[in-house]
C-alpha positions in Angstrom: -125.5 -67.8 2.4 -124.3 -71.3 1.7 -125.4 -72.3 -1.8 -126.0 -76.0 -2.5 -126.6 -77.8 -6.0 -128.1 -81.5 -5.6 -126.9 -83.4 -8.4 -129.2 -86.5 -9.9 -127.8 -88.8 -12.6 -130.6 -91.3 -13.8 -131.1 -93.9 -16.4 -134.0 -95.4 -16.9 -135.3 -95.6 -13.6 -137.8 -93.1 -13.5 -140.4 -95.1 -10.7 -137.3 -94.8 -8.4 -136.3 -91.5 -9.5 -140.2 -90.6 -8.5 -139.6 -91.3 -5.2 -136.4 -90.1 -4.5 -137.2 -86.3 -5.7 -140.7 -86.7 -3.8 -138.3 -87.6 -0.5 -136.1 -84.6 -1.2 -138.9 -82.3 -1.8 -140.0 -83.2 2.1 -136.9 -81.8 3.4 -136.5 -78.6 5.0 -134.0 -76.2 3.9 -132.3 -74.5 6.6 -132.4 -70.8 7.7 -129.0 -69.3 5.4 -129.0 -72.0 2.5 -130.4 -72.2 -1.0 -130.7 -75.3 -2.6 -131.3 -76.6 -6.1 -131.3 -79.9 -8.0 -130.1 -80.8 -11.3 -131.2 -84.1 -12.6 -129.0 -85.5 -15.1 -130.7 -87.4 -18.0 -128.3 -89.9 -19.6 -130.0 -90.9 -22.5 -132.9 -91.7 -20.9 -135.9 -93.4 -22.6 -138.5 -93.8 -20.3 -140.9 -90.9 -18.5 -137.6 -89.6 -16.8 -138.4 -86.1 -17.9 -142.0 -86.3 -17.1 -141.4 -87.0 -13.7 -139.0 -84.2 -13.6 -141.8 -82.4 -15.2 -144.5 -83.6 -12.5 -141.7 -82.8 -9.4 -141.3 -79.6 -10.5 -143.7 -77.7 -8.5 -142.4 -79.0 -5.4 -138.7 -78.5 -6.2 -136.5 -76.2 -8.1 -135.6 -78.4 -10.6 -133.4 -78.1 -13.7 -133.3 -80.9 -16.1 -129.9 -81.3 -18.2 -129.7 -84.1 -21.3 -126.2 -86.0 -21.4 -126.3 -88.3 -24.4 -123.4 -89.9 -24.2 -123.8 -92.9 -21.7 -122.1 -93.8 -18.5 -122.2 -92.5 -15.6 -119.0 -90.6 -15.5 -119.8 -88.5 -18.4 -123.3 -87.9 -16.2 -121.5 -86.7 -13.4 -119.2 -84.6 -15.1 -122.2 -82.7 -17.3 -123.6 -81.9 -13.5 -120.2 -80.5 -12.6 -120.4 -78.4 -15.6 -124.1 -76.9 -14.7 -123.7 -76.4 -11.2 -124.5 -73.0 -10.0 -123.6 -73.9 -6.2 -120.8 -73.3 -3.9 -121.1 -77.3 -3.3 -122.1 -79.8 -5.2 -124.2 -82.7 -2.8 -124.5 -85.9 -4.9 -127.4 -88.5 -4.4 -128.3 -91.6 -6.4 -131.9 -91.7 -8.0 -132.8 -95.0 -6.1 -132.3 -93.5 -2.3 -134.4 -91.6 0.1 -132.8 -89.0 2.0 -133.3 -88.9 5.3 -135.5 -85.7 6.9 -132.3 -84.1 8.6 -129.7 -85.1 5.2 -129.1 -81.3 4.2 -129.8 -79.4 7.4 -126.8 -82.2 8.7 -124.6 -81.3 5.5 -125.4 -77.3 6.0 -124.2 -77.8 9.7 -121.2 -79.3 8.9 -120.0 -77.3 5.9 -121.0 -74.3 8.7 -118.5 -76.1 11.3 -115.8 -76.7 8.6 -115.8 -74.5 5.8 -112.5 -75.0 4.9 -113.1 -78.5 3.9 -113.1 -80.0 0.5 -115.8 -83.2 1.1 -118.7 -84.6 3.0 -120.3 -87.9 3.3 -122.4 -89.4 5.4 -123.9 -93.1 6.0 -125.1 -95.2 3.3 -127.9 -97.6 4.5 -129.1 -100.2 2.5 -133.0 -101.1 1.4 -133.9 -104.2 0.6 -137.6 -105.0 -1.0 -137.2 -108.0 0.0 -134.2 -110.3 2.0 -131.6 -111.1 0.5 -130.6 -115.5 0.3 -128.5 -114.8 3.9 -125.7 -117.1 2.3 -125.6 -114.9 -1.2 -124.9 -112.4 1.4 -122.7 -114.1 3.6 -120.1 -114.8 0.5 -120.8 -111.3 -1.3 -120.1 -108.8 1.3 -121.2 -105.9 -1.4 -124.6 -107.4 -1.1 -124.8 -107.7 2.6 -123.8 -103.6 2.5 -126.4 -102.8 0.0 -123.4 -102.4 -2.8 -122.2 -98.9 -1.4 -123.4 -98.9 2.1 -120.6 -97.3 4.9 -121.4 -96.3 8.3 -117.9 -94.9 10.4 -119.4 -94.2 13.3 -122.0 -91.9 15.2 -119.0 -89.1 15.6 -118.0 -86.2 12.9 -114.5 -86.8 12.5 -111.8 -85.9 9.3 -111.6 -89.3 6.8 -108.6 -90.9 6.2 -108.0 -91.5 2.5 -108.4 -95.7 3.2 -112.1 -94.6 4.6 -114.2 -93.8 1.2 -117.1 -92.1 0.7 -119.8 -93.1 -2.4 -121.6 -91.2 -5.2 -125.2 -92.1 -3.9 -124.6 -89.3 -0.5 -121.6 -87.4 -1.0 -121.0 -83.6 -1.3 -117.9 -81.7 -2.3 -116.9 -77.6 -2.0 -116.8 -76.8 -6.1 -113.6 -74.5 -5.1 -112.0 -77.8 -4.0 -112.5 -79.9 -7.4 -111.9 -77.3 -9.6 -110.4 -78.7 -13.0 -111.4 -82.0 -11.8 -113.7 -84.6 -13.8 -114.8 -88.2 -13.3 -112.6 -90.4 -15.3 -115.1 -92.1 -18.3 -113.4 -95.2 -18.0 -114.8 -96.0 -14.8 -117.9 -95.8 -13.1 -121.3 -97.9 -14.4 -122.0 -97.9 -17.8 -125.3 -99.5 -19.1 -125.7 -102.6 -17.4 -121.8 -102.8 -17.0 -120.8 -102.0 -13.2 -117.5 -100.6 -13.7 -117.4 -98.5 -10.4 -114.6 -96.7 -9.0 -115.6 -93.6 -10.6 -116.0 -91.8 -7.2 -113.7 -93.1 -5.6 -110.7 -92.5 -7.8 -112.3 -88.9 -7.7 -111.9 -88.4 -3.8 -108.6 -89.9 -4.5 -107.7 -87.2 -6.0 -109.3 -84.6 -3.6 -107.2 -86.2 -1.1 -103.6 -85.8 -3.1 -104.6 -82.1 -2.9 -104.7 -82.2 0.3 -108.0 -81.5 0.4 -110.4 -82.7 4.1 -113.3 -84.7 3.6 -115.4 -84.8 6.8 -118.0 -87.6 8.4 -121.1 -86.1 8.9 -123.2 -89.0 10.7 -126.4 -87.2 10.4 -126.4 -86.8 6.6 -127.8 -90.5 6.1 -129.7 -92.1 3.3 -131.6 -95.3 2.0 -130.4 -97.0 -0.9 -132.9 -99.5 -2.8 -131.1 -102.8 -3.6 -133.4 -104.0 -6.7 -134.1 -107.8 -6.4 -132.4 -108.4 -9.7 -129.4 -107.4 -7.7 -129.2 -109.8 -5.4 -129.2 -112.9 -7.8 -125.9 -115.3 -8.5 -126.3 -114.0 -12.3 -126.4 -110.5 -11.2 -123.7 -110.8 -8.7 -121.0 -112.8 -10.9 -121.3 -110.3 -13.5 -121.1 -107.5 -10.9 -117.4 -109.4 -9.4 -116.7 -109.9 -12.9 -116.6 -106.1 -13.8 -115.0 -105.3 -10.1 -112.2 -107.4 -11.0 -112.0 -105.3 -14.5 -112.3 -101.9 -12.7 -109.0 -103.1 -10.2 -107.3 -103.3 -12.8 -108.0 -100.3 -15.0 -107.0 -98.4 -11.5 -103.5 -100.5 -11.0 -100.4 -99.5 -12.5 -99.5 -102.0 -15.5 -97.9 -104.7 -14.3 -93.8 -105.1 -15.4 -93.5 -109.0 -14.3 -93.3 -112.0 -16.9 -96.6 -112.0 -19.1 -98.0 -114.8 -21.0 -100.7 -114.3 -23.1 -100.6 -110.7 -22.7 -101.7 -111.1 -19.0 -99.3 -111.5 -16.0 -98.3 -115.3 -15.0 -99.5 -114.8 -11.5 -103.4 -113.8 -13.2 -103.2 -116.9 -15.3 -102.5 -119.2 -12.2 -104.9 -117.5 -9.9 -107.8 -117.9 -11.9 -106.8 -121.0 -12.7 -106.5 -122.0 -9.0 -110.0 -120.2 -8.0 -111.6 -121.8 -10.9 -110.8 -125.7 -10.0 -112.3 -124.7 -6.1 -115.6 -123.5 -7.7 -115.8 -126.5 -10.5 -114.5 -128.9 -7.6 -117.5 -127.6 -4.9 -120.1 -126.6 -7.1 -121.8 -129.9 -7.1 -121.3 -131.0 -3.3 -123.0 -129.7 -0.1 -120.3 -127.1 0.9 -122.7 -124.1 -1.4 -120.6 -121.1 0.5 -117.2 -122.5 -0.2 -118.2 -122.8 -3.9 -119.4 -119.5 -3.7 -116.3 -118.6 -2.5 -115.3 -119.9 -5.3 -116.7 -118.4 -8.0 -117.0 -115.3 -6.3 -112.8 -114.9 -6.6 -112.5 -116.5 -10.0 -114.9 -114.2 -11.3 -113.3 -110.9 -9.8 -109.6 -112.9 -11.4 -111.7 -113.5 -14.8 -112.5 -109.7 -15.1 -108.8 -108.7 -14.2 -107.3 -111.2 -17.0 -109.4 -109.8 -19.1 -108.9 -106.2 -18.3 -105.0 -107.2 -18.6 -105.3 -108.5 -22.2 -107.3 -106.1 -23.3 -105.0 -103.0 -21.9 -102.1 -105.2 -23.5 -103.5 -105.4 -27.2 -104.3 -101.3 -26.7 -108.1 -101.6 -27.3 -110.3 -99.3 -26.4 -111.7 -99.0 -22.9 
């Protein structure tokens, strides 16, 4: 019997949330599983546990509260309640599609020695997105955490990463292992890099994490999302994440940031201030795209050298 606990981590989206549990509850489970889901309230203060409440007849839910925010310490509270012998993690804004856990079930079936799954990451859009917003912003054109390697199941390579919103991982295999809180999204701060300094350090154990093409979801791209506002912000916190991954850097400083950031930034900002009012709209979106992913890492850089709190 292969035992599988679907994680949820939600905040304040509970019309998206609606629909995603709804999808799940219209998948089979396969002959030689059990399956339950633990939806992960993070301080929640809309009718998330309502529609919990409401999905409850059509799946075997459990509902677990983690007050502190971010999504890390989310993730980490479902580590600590699940009752599995793998953990299968899903965003609340994705439909699964109708073959997602019989897919997963074959393949931890085929390879039960490995540590991970993931499987495609497609992207849903309401409504287009500006084609040259996504031309410039290639996590936009991908839906933010879209992948797709292939129609084959094959073993990852570590440089081939899979995402928190379809991924699933043998609990044996991440034993002692949590999702560092300095990472990941955190209010309307997108951090990221939670998951995949995780699987990072699934791989130093050695651990396999397989493709399994037919394990595919949806993930909803909100409008909001696909705005320059939204999507400055968004390279703006990338840059930060980079950073808080990196080693600290040895080379001169000024500033408390290295020389190099200072110049870089400065170079990416004169290319945005110098296009930003002529007809060339990508290059200047090229523009601000790298000054804002520099602007997060300078001020990641001072703020690691001053010691402040993450």
């Amino acid at each position: 019997m292969i035992r599988i606990t679907v994680a949820i981590c939600t905040w304040n989206r509970c019309h998206l949330l609606h629909k995603t549990l709804a999808r799940l509850a219209e998948v089979g489970v396969p002959g030689g599983v059990t399956r339950d889901v633990v939806v992960v309230n993070n301080n929640c203060t809309d009718e998330t546990n309502a529609v919990v409440a409401a999905l409850s007849a059509r799946l075997p839910l459990r509902l677990v509260v983690e007050p502190t925010p971010g999504l890390s310490n989310a993730r980490n509270a479902a580590l600590r309640h699940a009752v599995g012998d793998y953990l299968a993690w899903i965003d609340d804004d994705v439909l699964v599609d109708t073959e997602w856990l019989p897919s997963l079930a074959d393949a931890i079936r085929r390879c039960p020695d490995a540590a991970g799954f993931g499987g495609p990451i497609d992207p849903w859009f309401p409504i287009e997105p500006d084609p040259v917003l996504a031309a410039v912003f290639p996590s936009l054109r991908r839906g933010f955490c879209g992948i797709d390697y292939g129609p084959r199941p094959v073993r990852l390579t570590p440089a081939q990463p899979i995402f928190g919103a379809n991924m699933a991982y043998a609990l044996t295999a991440t034993r002692g292992l949590r999702f560092d809180p300095a990472l990941g999204r955190n209010g309307h701060h997108e951090f990221g890099g939670d998951d995949t300094e995780f699987l990072a350090r699934v791989h130093a154990r050695g651990g396999a994490v397989m493709w399994v093409p037919g394990m595919r979801v949806r993930h909803y791209v909100d409008p909001y999302r696909m705005t320059l506002g939204y999507l400055r912000q968004f390279s703006f916190d990338r840059g930060r994440s980079a950073t808080r991954m990196a080693p600290a850097y040895d080379g001169p400083h000024l500033w408390g940031a290295p020389r190099w950031l200072w110049r870089a930034t400065a170079q990416r900002y004169l290319q945005y201030a110098t296009l930003r009012f002529t007809p060339f709209r990508r290059l200047a979106l090229e523009g601000v795209r790298e000054y804002e992913v520099t602007r997060g890492m300078l001020a990641e850089s001072r703020r690691r050298h001053r010691g402040a709190p993450a």
